[in-house]
N, C-alpha and C positions, 0 to 999 in steps of 0.2 A: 418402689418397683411395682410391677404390673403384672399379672398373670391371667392370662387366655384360657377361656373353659367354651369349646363349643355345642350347642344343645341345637337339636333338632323340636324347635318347641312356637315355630310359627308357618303359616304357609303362604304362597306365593301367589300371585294374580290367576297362574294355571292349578289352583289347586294341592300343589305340589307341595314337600315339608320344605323349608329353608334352614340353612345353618344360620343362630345368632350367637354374638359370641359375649359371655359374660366374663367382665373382668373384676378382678381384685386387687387390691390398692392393699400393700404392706411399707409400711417403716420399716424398717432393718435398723435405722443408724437414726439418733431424733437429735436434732439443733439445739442449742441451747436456748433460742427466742422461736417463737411462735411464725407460722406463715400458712397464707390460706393457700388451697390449691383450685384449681378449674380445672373441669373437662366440660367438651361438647362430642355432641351426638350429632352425626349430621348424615344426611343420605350420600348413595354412595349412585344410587342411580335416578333420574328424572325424569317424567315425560310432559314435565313442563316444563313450555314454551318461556317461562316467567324466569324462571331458575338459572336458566343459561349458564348450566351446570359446566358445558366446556370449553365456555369463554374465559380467556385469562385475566381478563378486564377483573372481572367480578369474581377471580378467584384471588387477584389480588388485593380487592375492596375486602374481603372475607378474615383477611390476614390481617387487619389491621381494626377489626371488630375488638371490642374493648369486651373483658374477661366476666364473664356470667351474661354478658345481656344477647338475648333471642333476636338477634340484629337481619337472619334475611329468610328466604325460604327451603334454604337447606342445614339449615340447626334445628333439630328436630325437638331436641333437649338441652343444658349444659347442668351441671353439677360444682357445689361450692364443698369442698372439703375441708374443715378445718383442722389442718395441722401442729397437735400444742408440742411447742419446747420444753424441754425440763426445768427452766426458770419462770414463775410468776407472773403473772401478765402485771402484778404490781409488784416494788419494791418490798414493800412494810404495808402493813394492815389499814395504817392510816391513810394509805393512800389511795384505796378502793374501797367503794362507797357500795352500800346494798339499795338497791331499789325495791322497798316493801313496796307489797302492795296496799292499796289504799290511801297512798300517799304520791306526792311529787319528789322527782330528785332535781335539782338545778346546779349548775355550774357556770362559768364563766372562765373563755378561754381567749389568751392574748398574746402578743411576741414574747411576752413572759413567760406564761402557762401554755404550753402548747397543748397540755394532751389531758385526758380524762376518763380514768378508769372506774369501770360501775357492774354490777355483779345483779342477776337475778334469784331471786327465792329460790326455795326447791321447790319442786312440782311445777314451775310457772318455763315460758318462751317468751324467747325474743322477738319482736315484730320491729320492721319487717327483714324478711327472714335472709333478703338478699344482702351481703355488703356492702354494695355499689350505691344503693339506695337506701333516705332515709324520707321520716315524717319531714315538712318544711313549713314555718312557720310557729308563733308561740302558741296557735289552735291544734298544732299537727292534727291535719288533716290533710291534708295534699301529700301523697308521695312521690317522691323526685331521685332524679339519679344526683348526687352528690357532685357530680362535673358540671352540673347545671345551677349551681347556686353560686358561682361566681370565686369558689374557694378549693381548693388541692386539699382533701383530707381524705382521710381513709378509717374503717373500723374493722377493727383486728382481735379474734375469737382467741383467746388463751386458756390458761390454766388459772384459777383463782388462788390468791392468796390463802384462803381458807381450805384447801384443799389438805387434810390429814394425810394423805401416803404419796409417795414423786411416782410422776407417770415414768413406763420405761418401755424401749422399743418394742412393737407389736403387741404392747399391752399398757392398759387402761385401768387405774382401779376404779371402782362403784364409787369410794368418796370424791373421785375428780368430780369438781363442776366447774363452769366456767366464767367465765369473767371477760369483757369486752373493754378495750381502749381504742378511745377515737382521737385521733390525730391529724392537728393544723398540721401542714409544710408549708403551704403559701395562705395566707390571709386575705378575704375580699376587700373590695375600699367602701364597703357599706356591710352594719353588723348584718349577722343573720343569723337566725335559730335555728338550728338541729332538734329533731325530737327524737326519741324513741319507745317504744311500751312493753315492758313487762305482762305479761299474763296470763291466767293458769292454763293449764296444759290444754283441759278440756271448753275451754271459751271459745265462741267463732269470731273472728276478722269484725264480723259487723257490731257484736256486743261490746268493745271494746271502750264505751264510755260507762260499762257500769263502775264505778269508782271500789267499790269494796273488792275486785279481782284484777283489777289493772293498777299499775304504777305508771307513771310517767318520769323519763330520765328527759329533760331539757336543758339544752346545750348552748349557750350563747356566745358567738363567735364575734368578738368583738374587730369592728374594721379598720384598716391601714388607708389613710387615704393618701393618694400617690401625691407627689412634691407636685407643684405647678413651676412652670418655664420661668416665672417670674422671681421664687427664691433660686433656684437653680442660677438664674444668670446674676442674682446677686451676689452670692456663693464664690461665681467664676470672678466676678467684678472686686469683689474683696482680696483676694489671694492673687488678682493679678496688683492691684493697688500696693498690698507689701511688699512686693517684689519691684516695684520701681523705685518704694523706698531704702529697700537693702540696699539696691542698687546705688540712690546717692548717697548712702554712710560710706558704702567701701569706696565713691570715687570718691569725697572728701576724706576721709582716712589717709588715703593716699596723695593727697595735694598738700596735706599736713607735712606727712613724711619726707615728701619731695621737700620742703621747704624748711624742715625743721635739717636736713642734710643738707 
């Protein structure tokens, strides 16, 4: 739920004070599995020509803007909030891996292994910070929104296994920390790597290849390459082929029986 606070604490093109209204984000009731949330921020009023704020056209392109991304001229902001569940973002210990720094983390993921949980140090962050987006390629260096690399996954902020006390509605203890699971639904038809970085708190964006403060988590998304028309009509060709054979058992069966009577 949501709670409205309004403050008299900016002013208007005339000079004048404006009401803005600060909201607060409570749990009340927490899920058993984890979910992230979005908000945007967007204007309410325009005097730009660009914005064509009371066109329906483009309030209906607005609606179908995809969740975190800065997509037109009236999203001023959006906000990612991570939601933890009371259950583990992993099953068992073994199944969530720490990303030290100073080292590489890797995995590989397939119609088998679809998912992959991995945990940050203490004192260190996650880059990059948005879900939507990750590193792309085994350089990570290019960052890309995840709908663009040819594959349906997603990454999902939880509770870590390590975690000493259970989170409980509207509150949080000091020893949560968190832990991230990335997960395939659909597989491209050519691999591709995911990356992401661990790093300490106080590092910049740019310093990010000093090796002794960063981890790397890399992710290798092995690919499904789609059937071609050619086994597909063989497929059809075979299963039509036994069926004409059934077909002359049961009519000699029956020419038997005719005759054997």
């Amino acid at each position: 739920t949501t709670e409205t606070e309004d403050k008299r604490n900016r002013k208007g093109s005339a000079g004048k004070q404006e009401l803005s209204t600060v909201y607060t984000l409570t749990m009340k009731q927490q899920d058993a599995t984890s979910s992230t949330l979005y908000f945007q921020c967007r204007k309410t009023k325009s005097d730009d020509k660009k914005t064509n704020s009371d066109d329906p056209s483009v309030a209906d392109e607005q609606d179908e803007s995809k969740p975190g991304k800065l997509h037109n001229d009236l999203i001023q902001c959006a906000f990612q909030v991570a939601a933890y569940g009371s259950k583990a973002a992993a099953e068992t210990p073994q199944k969530e891996h720490e990303c030290e720094l100073d080292t590489e983390l890797s995995a590989t993921l397939n119609t088998s292994s679809t998912s992959f949980t991995f945990r940050c140090p203490k004192e260190s962050r996650l880059l990059p910070v948005n879900f939507d987006k990750a590193y792309e390629g085994s350089e990570c260096t290019k960052k890309r929104f995840l709908s663009r690399l040819g594959l349906n996954a997603s990454l999902l902020e939880g509770k870590s296994v390590t975690s000493q006390v259970e989170t409980v509605a509207a509150q949080v203890s000091e020893e949560t920390s968190p832990a991230y699971t990335f997960s395939v639904s659909e597989f491209p038809e050519k691999d591709v790597h995911v990356c992401y970085y661990c790093v300490k708190d106080n590092i910049k964006k740019e310093d990010i290849d000093s090796r002794d403060e960063v981890c790397r988590a890399l992710i290798e998304v092995k690919g499904v390459p789609k059937p071609d028309n050619g086994a597909s009509s063989g497929t059809a060709t075979f299963s039509t082929n036994k069926l004409v054979m059934a077909g002359a058992i049961l009519i000699s069966s029956a020419l038997v029986m005719s005759i054997s009577a």
